[in-house]
C-alpha positions in Angstrom: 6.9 -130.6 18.4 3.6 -130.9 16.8 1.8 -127.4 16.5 -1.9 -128.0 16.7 -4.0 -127.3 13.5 -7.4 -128.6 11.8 -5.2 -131.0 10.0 -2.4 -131.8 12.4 -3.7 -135.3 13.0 -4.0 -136.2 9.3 -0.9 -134.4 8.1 2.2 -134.0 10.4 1.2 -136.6 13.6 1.6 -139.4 11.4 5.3 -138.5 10.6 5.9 -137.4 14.2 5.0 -141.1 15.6 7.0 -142.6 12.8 9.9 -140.6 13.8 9.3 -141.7 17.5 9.3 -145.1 16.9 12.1 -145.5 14.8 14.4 -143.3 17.6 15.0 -140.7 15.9 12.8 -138.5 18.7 12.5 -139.9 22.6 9.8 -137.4 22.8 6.5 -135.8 21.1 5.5 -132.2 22.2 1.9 -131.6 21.5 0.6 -127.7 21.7 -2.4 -126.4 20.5 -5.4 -125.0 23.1 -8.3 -125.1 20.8 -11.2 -127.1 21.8 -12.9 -128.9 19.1 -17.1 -129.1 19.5 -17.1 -132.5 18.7 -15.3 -134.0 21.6 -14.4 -131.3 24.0 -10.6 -132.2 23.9 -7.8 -129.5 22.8 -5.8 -129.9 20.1 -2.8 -131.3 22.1 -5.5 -133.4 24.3 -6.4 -135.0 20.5 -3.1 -135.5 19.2 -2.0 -137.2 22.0 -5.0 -139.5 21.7 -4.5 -140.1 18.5 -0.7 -140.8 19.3 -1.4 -143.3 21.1 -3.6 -145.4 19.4 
């Protein structure tokens, strides 16, 4: 689970998708609900994005 912060996609994603693709997680759960002015996407919306890039 990745709890949804300013710095979520700089700090703790990274590990999250590293853990993911070395099987050590068959899932990421993204949570966070608020919406950044920038781009109109939550914070779960973004760190899925980012996720999958």
């Amino acid at each position: 689970m990745i709890p949804g912060s300013s710095k979520a996609v700089e700090y703790r994603l990274p590990k999250a998708v590293d853990l993911y693709n070395e099987g050590m997680a068959n899932k990421i759960l993204f949570s966070g609900g608020v919406i950044w002015r920038e781009n109109n996407l939550s914070e779960a919306q973004l760190l899925r994005l980012k996720a999958m890039e």
